[in-house]
C-alpha positions in Angstrom: -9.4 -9.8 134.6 -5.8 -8.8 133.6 -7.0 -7.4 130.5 -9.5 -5.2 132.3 -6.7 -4.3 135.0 -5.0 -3.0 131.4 -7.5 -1.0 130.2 -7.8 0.9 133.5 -4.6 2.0 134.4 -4.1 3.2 130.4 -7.4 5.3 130.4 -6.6 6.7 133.9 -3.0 7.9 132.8 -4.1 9.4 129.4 -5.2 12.6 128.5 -7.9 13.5 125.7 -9.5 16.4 124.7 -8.9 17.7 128.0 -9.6 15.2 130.7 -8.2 11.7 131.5 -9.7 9.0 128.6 -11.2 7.4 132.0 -13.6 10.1 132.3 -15.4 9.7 128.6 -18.7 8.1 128.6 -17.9 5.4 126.2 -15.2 4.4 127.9 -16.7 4.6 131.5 -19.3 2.0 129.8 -16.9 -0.2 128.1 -15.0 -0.5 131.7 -18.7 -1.3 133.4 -19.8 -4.1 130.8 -16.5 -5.9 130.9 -16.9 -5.7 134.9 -20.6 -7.0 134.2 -19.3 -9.4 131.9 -16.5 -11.0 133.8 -18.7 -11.4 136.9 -21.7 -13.3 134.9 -19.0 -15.9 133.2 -17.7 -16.4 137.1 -21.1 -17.1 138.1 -22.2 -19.0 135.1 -19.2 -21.3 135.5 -19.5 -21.7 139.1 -23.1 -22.9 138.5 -21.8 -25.4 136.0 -19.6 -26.8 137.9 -21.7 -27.6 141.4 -24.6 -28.5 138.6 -22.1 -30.8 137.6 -21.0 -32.0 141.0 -24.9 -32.2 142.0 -26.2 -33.9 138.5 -23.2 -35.1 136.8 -22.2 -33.6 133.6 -25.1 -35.3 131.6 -28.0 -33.8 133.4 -25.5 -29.9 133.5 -24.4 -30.4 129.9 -26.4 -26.9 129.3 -24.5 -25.3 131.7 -21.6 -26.7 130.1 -22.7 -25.5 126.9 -23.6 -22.3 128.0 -20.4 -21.7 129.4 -18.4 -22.5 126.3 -19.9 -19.7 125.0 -20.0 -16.8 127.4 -16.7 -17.0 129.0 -15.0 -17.3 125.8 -16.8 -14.5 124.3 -16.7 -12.7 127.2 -13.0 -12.6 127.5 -12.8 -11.7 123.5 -14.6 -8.8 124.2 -12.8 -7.5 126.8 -9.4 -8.0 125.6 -10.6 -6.2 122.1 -11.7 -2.9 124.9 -8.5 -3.2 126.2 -6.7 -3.2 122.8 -8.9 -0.1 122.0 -7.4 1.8 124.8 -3.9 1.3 124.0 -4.5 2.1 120.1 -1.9 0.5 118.1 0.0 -0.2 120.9 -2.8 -2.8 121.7 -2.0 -4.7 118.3 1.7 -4.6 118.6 3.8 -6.9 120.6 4.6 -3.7 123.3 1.7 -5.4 125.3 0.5 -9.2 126.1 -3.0 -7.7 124.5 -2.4 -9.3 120.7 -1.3 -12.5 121.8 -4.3 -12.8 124.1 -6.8 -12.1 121.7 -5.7 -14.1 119.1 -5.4 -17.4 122.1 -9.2 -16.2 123.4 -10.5 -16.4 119.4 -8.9 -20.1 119.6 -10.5 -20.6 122.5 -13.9 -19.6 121.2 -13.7 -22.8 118.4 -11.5 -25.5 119.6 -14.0 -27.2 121.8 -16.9 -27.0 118.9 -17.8 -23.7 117.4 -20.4 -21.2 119.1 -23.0 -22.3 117.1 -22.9 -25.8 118.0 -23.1 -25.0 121.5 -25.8 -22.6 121.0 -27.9 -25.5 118.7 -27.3 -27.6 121.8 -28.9 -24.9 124.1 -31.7 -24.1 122.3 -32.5 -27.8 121.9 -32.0 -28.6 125.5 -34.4 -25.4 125.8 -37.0 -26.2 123.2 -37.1 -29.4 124.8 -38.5 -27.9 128.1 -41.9 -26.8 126.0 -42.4 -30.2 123.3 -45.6 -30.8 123.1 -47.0 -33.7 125.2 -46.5 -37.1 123.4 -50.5 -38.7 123.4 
């Protein structure tokens, strides 16, 4: 969210090729999908957490999963559109930008890399479809 909050108020006070950056398509869109994205990961981890409350945390351990891999993607991704914004500034220590990338792409392996909780979704998934045991 702060990161987002960033990248707004540096495209709305910056001018390029003759209008403010927040005006450009590209950036219009990158604003949009971080909006998008920040909303689903709220969602996704309140679901987890009343499927959790409801179920208990072996029945929700998809939601788990699936939430150790959106939100910290998600945030990876919006920091990095932020840090586009601000140009080098973004990789400098001028903003908190750097530093919050570089604590997100912890985030993103120090409970279990993405591709174990993916392999756990997709078996919890497959699972749903097996083939009746005769």
């Amino acid at each position: 969210e702060r990161a987002l909050e960033m990248m707004c108020q540096r495209l709305q006070g910056r001018i390029a090729f003759g209008k403010p950056q927040s005006n450009h398509d590209k950036v219009v869109a990158s604003i949009a999908e971080s909006r998008c994205m920040i909303d689903q990961a709220r969602l996704l981890t309140l679901n987890a957490a009343h499927r959790m409350d409801v179920v208990g945390n072996k029945v929700a351990k998809a939601d788990i999963a699936m939430i150790k891999v959106v939100a910290p993607n998600m945030s990876c991704k919006v920091v990095d559109w932020a840090i586009q914004a601000y140009g080098a500034a973004g990789v400098s220590q001028d903003t908190w930008l750097a530093e919050a990338y570089a604590h997100q792409r912890t985030v993103r392996i120090v409970d279990g890399p993405d591709e174990v909780h993916r392999n756990a979704i997709a078996k919890i998934e497959l699972g749903k479809y097996a083939p009746a045991k005769t």
